[in-house]
ZADO-1210 file (C-alpha; in nm, 4 decimals, padded with zeros to 6 digits):
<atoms>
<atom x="10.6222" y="06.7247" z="-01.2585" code="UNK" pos="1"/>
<atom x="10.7840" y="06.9739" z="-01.0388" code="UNK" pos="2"/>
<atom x="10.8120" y="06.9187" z="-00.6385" code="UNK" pos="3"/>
<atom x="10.6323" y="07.2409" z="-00.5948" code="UNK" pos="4"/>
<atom x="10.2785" y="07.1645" z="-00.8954" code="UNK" pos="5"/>
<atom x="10.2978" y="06.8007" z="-00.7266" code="UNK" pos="6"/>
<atom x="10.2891" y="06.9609" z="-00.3314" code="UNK" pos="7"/>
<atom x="09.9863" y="07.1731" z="-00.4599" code="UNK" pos="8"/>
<atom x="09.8224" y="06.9397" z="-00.6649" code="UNK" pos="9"/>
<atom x="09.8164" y="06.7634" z="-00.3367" code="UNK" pos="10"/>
<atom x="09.7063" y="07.0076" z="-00.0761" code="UNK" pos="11"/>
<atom x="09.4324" y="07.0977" z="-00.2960" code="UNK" pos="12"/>
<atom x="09.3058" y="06.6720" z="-00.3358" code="UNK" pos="13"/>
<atom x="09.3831" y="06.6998" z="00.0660" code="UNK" pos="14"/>
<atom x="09.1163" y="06.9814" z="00.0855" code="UNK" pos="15"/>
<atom x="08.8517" y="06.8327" z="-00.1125" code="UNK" pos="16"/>
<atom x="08.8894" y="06.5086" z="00.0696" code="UNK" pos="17"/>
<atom x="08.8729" y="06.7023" z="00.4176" code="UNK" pos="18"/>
<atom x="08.5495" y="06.8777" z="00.2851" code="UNK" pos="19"/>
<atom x="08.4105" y="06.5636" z="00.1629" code="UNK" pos="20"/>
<atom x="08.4567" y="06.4104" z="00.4937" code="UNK" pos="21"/>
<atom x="08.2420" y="06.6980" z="00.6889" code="UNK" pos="22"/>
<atom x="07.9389" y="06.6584" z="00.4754" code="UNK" pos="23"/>
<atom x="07.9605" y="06.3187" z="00.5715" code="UNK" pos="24"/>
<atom x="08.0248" y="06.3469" z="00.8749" code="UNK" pos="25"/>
<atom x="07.7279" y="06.5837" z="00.8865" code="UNK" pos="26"/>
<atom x="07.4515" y="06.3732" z="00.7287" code="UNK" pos="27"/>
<atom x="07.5926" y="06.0917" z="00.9192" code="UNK" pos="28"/>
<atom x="07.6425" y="05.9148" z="00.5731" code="UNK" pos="29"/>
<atom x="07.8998" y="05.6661" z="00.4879" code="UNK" pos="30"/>
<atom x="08.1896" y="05.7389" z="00.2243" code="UNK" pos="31"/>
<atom x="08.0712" y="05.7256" z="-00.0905" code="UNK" pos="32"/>
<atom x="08.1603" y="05.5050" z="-00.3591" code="UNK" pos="33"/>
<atom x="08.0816" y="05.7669" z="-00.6579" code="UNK" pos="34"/>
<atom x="08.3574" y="06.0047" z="-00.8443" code="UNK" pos="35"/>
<atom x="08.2841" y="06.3426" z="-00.8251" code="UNK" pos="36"/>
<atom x="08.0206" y="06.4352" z="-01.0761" code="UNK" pos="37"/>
<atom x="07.6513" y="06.5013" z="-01.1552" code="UNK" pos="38"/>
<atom x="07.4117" y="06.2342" z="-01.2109" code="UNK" pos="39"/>
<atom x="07.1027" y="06.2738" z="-01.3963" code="UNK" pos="40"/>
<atom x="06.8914" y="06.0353" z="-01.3099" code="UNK" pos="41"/>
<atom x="06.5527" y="05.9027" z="-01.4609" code="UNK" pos="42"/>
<atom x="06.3038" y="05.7693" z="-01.1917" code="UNK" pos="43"/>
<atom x="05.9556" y="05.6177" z="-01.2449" code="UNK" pos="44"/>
<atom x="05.6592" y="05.8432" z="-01.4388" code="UNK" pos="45"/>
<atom x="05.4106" y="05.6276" z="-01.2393" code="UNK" pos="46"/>
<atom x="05.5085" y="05.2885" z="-01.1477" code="UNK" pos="47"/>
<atom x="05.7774" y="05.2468" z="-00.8821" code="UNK" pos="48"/>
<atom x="05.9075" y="04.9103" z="-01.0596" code="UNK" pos="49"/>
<atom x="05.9756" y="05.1427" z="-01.3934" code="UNK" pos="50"/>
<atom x="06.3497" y="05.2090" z="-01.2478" code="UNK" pos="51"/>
<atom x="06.6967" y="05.0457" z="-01.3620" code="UNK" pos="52"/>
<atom x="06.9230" y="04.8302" z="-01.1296" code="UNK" pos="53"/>
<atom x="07.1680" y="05.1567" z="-01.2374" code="UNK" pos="54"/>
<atom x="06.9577" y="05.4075" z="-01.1055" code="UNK" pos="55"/>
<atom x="06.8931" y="05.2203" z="-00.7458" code="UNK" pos="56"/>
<atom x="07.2748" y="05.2085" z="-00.7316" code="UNK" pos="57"/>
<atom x="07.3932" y="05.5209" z="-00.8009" code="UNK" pos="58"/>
<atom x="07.0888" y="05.6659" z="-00.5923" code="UNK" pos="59"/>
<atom x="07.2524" y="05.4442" z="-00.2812" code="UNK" pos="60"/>
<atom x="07.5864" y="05.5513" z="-00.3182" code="UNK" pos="61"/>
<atom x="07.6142" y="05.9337" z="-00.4357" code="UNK" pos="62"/>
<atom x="07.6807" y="06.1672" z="-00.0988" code="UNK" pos="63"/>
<atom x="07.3406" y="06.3678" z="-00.2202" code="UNK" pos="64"/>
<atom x="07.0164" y="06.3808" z="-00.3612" code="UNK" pos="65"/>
<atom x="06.9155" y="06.6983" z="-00.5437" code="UNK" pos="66"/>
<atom x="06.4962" y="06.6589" z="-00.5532" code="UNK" pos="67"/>
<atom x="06.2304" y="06.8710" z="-00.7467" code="UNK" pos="68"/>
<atom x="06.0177" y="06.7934" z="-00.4259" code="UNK" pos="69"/>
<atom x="06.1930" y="06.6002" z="-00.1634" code="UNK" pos="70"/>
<atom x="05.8776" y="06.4554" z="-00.0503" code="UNK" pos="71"/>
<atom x="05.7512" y="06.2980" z="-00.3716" code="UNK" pos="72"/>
<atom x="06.1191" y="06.1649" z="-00.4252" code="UNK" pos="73"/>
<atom x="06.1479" y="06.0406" z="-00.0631" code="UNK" pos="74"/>
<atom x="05.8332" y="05.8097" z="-00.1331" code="UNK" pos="75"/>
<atom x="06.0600" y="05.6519" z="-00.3896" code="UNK" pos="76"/>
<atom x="06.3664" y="05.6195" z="-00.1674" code="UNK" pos="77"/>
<atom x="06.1771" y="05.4754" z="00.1070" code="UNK" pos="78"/>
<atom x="06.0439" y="05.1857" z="-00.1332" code="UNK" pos="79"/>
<atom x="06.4086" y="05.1309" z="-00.2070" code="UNK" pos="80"/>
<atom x="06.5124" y="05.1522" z="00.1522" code="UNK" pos="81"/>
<atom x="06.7519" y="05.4042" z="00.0176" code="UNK" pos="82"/>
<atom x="06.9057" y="05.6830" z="00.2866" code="UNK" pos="83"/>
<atom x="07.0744" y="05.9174" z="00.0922" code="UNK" pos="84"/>
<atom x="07.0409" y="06.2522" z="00.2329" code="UNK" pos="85"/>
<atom x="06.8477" y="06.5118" z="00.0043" code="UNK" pos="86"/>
<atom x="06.8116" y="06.8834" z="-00.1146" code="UNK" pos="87"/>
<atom x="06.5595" y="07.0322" z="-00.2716" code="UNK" pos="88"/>
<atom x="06.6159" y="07.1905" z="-00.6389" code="UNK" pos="89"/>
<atom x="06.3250" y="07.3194" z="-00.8340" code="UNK" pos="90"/>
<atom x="06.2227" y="07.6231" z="-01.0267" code="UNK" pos="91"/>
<atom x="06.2049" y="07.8684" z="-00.7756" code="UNK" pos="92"/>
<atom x="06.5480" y="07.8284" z="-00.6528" code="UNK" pos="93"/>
<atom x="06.7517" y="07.6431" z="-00.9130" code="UNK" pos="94"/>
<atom x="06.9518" y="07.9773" z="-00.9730" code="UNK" pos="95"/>
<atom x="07.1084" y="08.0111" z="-00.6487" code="UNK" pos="96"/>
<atom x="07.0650" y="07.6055" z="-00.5795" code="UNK" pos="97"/>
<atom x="07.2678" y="07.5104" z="-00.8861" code="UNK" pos="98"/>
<atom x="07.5864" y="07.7430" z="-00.7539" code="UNK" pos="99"/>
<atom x="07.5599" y="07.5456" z="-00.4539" code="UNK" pos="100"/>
<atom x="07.5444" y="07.1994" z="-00.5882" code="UNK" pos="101"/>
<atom x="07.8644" y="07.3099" z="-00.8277" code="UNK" pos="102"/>
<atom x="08.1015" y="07.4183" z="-00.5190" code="UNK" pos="103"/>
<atom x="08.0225" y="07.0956" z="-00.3383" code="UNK" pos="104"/>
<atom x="08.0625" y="06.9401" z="-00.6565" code="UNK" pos="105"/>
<atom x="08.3998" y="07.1419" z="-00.6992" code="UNK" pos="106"/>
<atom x="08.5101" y="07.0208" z="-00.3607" code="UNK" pos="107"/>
<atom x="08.4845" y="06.6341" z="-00.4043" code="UNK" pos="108"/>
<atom x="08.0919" y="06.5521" z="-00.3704" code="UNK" pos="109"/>
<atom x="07.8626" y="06.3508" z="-00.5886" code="UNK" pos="110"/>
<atom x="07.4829" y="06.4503" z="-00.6582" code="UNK" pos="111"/>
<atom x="07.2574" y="06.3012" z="-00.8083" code="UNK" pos="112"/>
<atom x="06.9921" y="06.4752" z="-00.9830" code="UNK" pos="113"/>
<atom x="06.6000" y="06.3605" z="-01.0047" code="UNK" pos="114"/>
<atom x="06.2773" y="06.5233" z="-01.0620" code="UNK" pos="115"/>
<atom x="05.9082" y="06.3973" z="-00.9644" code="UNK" pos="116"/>
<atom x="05.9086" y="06.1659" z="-01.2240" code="UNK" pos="117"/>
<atom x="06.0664" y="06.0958" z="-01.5646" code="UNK" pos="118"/>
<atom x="06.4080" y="06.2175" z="-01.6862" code="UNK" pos="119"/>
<atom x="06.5192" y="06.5873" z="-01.5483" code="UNK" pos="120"/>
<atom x="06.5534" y="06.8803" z="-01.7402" code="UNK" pos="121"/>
<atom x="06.2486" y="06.7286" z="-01.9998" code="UNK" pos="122"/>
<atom x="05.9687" y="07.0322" z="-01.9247" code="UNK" pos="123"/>
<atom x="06.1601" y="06.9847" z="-01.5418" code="UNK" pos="124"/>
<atom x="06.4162" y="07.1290" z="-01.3742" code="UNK" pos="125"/>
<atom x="06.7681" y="07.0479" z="-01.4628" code="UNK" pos="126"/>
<atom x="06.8688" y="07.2519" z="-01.7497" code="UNK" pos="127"/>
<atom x="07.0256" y="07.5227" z="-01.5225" code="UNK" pos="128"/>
<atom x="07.2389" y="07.3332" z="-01.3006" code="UNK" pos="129"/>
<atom x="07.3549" y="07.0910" z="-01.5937" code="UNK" pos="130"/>
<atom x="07.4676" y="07.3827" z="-01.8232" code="UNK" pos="131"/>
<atom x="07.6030" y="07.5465" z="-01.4875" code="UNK" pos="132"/>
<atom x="07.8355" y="07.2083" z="-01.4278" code="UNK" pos="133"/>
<atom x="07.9535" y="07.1768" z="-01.7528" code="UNK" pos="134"/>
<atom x="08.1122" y="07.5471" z="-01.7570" code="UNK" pos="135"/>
<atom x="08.2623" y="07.4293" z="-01.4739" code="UNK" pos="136"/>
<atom x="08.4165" y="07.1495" z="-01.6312" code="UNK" pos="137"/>
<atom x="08.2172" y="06.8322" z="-01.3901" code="UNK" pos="138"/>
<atom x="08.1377" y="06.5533" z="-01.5589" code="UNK" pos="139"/>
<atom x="07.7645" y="06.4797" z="-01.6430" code="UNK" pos="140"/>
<atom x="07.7024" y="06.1311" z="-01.6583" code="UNK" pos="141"/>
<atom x="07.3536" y="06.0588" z="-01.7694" code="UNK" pos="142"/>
<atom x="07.1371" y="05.7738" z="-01.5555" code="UNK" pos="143"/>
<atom x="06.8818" y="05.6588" z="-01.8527" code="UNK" pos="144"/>
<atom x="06.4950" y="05.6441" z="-01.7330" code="UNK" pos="145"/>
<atom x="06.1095" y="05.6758" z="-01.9095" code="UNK" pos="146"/>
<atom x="06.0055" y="05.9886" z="-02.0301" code="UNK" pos="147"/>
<atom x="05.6285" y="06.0218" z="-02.0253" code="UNK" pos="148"/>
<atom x="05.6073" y="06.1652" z="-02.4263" code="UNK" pos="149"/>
<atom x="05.8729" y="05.8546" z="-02.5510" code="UNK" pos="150"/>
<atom x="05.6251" y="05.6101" z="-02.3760" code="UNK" pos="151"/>
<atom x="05.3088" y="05.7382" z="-02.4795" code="UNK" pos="152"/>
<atom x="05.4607" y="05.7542" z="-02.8319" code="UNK" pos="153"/>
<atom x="05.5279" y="05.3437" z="-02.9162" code="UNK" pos="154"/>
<atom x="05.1864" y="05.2724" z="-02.7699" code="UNK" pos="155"/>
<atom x="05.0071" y="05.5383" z="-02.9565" code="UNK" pos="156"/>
<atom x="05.0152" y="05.3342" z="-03.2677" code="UNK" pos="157"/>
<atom x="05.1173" y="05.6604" z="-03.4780" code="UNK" pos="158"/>
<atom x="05.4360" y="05.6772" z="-03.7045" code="UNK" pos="159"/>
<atom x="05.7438" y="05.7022" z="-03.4721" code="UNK" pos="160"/>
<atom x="05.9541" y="05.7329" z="-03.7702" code="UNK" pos="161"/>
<atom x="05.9804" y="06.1478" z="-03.7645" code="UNK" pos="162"/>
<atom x="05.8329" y="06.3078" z="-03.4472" code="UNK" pos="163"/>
<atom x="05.8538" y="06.6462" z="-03.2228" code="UNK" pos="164"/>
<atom x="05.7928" y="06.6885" z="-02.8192" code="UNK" pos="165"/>
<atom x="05.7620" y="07.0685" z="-02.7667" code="UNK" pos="166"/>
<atom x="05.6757" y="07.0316" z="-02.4205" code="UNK" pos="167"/>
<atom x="05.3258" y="07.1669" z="-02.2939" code="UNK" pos="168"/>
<atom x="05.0998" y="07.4029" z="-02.5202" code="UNK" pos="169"/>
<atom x="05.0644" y="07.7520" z="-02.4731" code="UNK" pos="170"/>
<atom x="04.8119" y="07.8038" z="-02.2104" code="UNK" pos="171"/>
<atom x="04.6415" y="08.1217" z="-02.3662" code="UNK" pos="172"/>
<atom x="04.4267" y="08.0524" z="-02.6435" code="UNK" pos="173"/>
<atom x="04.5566" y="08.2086" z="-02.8762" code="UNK" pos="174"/>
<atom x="04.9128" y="08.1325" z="-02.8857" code="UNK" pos="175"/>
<atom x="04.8104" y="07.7465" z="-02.8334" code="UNK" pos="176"/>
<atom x="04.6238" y="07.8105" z="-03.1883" code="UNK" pos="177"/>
<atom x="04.9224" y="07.9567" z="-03.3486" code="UNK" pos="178"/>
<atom x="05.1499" y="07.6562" z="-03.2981" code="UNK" pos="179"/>
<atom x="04.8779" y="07.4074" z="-03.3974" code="UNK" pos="180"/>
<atom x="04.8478" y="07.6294" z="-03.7125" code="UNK" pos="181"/>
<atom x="05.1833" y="07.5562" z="-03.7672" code="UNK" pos="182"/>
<atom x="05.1132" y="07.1679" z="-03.7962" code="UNK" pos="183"/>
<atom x="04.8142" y="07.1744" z="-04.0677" code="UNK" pos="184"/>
<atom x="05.1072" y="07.0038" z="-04.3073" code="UNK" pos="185"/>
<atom x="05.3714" y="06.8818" z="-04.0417" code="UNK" pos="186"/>
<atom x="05.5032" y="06.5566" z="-04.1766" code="UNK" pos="187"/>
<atom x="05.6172" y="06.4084" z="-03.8038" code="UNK" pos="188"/>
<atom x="05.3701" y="06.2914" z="-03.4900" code="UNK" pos="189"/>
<atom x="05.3446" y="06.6030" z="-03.2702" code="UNK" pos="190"/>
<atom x="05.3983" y="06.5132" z="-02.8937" code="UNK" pos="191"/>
<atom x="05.2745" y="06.7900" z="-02.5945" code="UNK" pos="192"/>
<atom x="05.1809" y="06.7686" z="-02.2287" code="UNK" pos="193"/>
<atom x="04.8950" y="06.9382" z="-02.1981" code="UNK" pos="194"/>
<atom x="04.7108" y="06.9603" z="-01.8270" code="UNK" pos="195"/>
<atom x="04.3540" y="06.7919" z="-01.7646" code="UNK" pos="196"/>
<atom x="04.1354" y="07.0982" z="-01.7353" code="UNK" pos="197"/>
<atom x="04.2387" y="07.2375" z="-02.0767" code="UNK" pos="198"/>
<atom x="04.2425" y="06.8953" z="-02.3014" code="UNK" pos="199"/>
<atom x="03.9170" y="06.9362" z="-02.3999" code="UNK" pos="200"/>
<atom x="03.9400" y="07.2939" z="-02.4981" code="UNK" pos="201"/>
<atom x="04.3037" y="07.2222" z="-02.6888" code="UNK" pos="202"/>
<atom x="04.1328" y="06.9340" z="-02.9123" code="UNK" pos="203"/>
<atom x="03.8341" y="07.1833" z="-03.0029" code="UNK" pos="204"/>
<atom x="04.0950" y="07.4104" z="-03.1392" code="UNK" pos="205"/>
<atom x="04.2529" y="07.0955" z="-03.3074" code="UNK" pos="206"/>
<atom x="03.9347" y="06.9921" z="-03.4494" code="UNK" pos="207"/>
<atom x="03.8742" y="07.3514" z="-03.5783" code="UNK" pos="208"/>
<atom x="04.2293" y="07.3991" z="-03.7250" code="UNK" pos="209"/>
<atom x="04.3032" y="07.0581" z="-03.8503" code="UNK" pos="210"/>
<atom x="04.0289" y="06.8980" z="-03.8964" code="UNK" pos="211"/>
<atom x="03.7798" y="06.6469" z="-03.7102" code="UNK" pos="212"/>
<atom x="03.9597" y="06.3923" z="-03.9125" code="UNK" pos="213"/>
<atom x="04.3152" y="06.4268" z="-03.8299" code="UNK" pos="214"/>
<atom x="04.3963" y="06.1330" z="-03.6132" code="UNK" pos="215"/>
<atom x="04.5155" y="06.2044" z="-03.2234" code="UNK" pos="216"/>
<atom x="04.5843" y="05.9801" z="-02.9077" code="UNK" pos="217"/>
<atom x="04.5104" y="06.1110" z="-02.5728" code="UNK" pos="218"/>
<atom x="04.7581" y="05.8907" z="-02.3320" code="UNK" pos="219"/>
<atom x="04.6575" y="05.9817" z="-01.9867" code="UNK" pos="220"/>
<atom x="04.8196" y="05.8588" z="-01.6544" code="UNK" pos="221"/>
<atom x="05.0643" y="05.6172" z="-01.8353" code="UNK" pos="222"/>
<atom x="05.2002" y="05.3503" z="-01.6491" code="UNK" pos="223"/>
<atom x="04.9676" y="05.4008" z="-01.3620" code="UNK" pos="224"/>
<atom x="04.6814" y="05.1984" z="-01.2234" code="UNK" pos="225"/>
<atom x="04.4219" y="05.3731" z="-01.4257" code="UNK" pos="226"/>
<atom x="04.6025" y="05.4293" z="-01.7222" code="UNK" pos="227"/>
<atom x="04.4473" y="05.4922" z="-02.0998" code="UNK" pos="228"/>
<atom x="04.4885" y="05.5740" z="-02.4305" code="UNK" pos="229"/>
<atom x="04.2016" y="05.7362" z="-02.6681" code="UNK" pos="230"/>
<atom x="04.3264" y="05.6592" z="-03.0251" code="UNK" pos="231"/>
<atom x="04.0632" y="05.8214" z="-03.3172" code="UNK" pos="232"/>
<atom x="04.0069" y="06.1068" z="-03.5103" code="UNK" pos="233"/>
<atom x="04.0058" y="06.4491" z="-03.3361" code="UNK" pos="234"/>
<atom x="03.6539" y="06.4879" z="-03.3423" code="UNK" pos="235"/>
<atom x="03.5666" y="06.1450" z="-03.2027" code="UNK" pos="236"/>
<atom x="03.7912" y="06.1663" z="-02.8904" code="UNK" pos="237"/>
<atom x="03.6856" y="06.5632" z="-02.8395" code="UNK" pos="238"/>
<atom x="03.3043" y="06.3604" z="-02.7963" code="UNK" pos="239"/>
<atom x="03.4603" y="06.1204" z="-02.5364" code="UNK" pos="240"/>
<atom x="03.5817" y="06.3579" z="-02.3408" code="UNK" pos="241"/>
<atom x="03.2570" y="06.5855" z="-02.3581" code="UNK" pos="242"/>
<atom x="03.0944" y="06.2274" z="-02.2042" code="UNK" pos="243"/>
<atom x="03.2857" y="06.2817" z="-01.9281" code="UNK" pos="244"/>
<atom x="03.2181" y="06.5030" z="-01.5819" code="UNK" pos="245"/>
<atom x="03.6080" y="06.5892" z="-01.5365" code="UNK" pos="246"/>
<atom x="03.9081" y="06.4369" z="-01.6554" code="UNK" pos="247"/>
<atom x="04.1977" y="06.3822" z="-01.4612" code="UNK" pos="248"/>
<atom x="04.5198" y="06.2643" z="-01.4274" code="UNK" pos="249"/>
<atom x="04.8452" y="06.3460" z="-01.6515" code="UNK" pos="250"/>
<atom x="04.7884" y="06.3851" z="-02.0224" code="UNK" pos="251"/>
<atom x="05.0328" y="06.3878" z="-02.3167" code="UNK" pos="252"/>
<atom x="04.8468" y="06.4546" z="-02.6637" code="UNK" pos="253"/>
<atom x="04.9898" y="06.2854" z="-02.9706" code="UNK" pos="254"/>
<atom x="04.9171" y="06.4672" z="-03.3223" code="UNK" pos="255"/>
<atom x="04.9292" y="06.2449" z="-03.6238" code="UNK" pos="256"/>
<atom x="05.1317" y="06.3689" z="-03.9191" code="UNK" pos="257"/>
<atom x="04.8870" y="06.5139" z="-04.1921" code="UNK" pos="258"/>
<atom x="04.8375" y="06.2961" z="-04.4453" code="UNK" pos="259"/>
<atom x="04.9882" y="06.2979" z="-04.8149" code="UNK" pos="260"/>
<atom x="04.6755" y="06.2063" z="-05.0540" code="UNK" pos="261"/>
<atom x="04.7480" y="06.1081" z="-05.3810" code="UNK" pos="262"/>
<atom x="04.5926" y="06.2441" z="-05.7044" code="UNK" pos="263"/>
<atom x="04.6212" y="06.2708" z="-06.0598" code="UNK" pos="264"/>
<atom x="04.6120" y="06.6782" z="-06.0132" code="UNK" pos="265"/>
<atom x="04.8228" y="06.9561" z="-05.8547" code="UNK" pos="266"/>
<atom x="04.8414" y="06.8811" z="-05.4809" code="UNK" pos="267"/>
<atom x="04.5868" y="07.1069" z="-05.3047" code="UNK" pos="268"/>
<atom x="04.8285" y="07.1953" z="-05.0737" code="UNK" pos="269"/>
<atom x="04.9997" y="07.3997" z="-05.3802" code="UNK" pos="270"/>
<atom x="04.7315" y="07.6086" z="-05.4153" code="UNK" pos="271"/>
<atom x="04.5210" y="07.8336" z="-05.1804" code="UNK" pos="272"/>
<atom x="04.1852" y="07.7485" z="-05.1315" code="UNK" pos="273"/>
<atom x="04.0129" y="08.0107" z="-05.3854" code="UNK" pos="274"/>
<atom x="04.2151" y="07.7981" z="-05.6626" code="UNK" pos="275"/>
<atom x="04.1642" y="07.4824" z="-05.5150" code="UNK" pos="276"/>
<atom x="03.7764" y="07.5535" z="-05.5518" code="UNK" pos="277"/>
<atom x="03.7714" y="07.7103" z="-05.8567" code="UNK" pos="278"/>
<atom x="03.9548" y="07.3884" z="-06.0065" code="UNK" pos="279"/>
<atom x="03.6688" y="07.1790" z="-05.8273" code="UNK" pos="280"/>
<atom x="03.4083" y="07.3596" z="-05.9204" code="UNK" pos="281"/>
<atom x="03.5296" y="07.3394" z="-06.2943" code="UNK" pos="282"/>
<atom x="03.6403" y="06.9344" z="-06.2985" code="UNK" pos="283"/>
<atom x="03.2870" y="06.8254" z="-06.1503" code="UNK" pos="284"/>
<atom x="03.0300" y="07.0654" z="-06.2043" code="UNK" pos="285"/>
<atom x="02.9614" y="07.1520" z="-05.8234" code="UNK" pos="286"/>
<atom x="02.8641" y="07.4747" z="-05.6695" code="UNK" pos="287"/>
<atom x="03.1052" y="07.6559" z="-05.4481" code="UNK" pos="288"/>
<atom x="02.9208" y="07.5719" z="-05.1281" code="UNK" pos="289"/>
<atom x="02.9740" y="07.1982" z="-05.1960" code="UNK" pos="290"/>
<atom x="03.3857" y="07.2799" z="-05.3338" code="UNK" pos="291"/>
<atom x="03.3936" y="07.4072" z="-05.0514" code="UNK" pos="292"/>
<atom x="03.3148" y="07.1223" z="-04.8023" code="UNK" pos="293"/>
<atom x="03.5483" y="06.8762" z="-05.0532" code="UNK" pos="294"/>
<atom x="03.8289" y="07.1304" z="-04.9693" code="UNK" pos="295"/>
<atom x="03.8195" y="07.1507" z="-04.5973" code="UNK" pos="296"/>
<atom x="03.7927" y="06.7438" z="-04.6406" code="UNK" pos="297"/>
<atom x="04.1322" y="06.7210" z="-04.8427" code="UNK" pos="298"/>
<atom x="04.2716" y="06.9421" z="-04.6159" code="UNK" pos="299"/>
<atom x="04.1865" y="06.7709" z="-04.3010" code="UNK" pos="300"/>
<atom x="04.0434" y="07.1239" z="-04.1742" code="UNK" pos="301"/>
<atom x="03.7250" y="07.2279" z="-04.0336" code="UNK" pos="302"/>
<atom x="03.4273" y="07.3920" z="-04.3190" code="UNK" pos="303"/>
<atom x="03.4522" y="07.7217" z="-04.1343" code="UNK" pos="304"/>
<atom x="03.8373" y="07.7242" z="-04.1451" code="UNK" pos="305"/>
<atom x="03.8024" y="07.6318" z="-04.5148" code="UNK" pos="306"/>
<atom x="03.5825" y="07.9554" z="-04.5549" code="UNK" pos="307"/>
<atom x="03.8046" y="08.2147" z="-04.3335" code="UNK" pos="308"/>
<atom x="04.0903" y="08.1141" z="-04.6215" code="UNK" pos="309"/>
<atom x="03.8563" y="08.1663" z="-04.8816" code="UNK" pos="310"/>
<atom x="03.7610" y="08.5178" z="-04.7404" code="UNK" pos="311"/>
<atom x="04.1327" y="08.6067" z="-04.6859" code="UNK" pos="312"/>
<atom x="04.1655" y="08.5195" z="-05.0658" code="UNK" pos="313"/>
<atom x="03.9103" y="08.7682" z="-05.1865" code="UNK" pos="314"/>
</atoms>
């Protein structure tokens, strides 16, 4: 290494150091223990025990806390007796935040990164200043926590061996129908966050597009005090929740994976439902208004859906 890269190599570890030393000299903070980098840390969805030795730690010794709300986080910190300054980073300023959190990054600091609850950047802030850090070349060194849809998932009692979180549902009516048209014959457990005012208006489009049979879980306020899971058909936990004056709290909805029946004919699912009645109709003698209802059962979809295909087929 040449005198002059080694004199520059040093003024520049000089500077960082020097910079380092006025933000903690600022926030009255101690030196920290941590290497430069960004943590992503997972913190509690509901109970404050839910959180790793790890987590604590790193928490404790990073120079600063990047919060989605600094006042929800600092109820966690002051459990901990942790007092690590903070910042807040959320969706209204995470463009401009995440430049600032790089520089200090850039210039020796270490920040950790939490949201309200769960793991960031999972339907949270995070994805911006994590994508940001890495074009910059600063390590990202994950901090492993629960995530609200992994939870819900092994106590649901559905299959865990193929599923899909795709975050919360469409809140227009519409578009919330077309993705749940796109699971009539999904072969995985279908995982959204959905918000309490609308759960009982999503499962009434579930019952009508996949049937009241198709079996769902409602996990609401998981690993809080009043925590509960609703594990039935569609159309049995749509009637618990009509039983009720409000429902509250937050809600992830688990789709089970449509079922494969077995039969000693062509798999409906092969044919549209003009054929599949026409076959049925044939093999037992029926008339088409009771095909019909032996259709929409195979299917796992509602009578009326069952007869809007038919139409489309005419």
């Amino acid at each position: 290494m040449s005198l002059a890269f080694r004199h520059s190599s040093i003024s520049a570890e000089r500077g960082r150091k020097s910079r380092r030393c006025r933000l903690q000299a600022m926030t009255g903070e101690k030196k920290s223990l941590m290497r430069p980098a960004l943590y992503v840390v997972g913190t509690p969805i509901g109970n404050l025990e839910d959180i790793t030795v790890r987590a604590l730690r790193v928490l404790k010794e990073v120079d600063l806390i990047a919060c989605e709300d600094t006042r929800q986080t600092q109820k966690l910190l002051t459990h901990y007796a942790i007092s690590t300054p903070k910042i807040s980073y959320h969706e209204h300023n995470e463009i401009t935040r995440s430049a600032e959190l790089v520089k200090q990054m850039q210039e020796g600091a270490s920040v950790a990164l939490v949201t309200d609850a769960g793991m960031p950047g999972i339907s949270d802030p995070g994805y911006r200043l994590i994508t940001l850090a890495i074009r910059h070349h600063l390590p990202i060194v994950p901090i492993p926590g629960p995530s609200a849809f992994l939870v819900a998932l092994v106590a649901s009692g559905l299959s865990t061996d193929s599923f899909l979180f795709q975050g919360f549902l469409p809140a227009k009516r519409g578009e919330r129908r077309a993705v749940l048209e796109q699971l009539k014959n999904s072969p995985a457990t279908q995982m959204f966050y959905e918000a309490p005012h609308r759960i009982s208006e999503t499962l009434e489009d579930v019952v009508e597009i996949l049937g009241t049979e198709r079996h769902v879980v409602v996990a609401r306020e998981v690993t809080k005090l009043h925590e509960e899971f609703l594990r039935a058909p569609a159309g049995e936990v749509l009637e618990m929740l009509r039983l009720r004056a409000a429902v509250k709290g937050e809600i992830t909805l688990l789709i089970g994976k449509a079922e494969v029946r077995e039969s000693g004919i062509e798999q409906p699912a092969r044919v549209n439902v003009r054929q599949r009645i026409d076959q049925i109709m044939a093999e037992q003698k029926i008339d088409e208004k009771s095909a019909l209802k032996k259709v929409a059962r195979e299917r796992g979809i509602s009578k009326s859906e069952a007869y809007r295909e038919l139409q489309r087929t005419r």
